[in-house]
C-alpha positions as CSV (number, residue, x, y, z in Angstrom):
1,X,10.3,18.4,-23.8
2,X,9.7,17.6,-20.2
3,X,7.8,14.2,-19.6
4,X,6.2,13.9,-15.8
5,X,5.9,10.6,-14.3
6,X,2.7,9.1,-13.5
7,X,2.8,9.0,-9.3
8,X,1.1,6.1,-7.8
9,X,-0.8,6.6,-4.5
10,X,1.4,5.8,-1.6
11,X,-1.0,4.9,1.0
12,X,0.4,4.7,5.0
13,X,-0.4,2.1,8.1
14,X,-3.7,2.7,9.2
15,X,-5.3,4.0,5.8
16,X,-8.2,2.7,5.0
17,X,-8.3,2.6,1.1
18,X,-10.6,-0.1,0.2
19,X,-11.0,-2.9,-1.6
20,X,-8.1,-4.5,-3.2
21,X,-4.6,-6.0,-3.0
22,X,-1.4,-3.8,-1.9
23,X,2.4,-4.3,-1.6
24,X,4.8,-3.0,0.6
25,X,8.1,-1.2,0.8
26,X,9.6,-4.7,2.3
27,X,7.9,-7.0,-0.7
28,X,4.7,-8.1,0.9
29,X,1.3,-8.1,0.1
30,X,-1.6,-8.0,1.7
31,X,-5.4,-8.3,0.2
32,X,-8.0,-6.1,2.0
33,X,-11.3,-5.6,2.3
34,X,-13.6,-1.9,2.3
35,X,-13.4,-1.6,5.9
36,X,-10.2,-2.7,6.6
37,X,-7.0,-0.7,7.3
38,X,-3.6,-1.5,6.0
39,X,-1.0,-2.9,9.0
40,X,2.3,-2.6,9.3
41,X,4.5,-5.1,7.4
42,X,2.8,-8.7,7.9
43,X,6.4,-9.9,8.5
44,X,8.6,-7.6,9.7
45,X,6.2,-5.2,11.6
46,X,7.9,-2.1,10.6
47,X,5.9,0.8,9.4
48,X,6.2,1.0,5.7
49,X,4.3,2.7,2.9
50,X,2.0,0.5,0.6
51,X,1.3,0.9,-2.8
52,X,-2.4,-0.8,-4.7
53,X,-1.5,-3.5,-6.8
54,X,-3.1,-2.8,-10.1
């Protein structure tokens, strides 16, 4: 029996995904609001992928 894994939305810089609290490839999280876009690493500044923090 095949088991698929569940896939979490991987969202980029520049997104806008709403509301909510993500983390980054690098560790780091950042807490948005609906209009707000996700930036590149807050420390780093490279252009990671960010994930929604559940």
């Amino acid at each position: 029996m095949i088991r698929h894994k569940e896939v979490m939305p991987v969202f980029s810089i520049g997104a806008k995904p709403g509301k909510g609290k993500f983390l980054d490839a690098c560790g780091h999280t950042v807490q948005l609001e609906d209009d707000e876009a996700l930036p590149a690493c807050p420390q780093c500044a490279h252009e990671v992928r960010w994930w929604r923090l559940v």
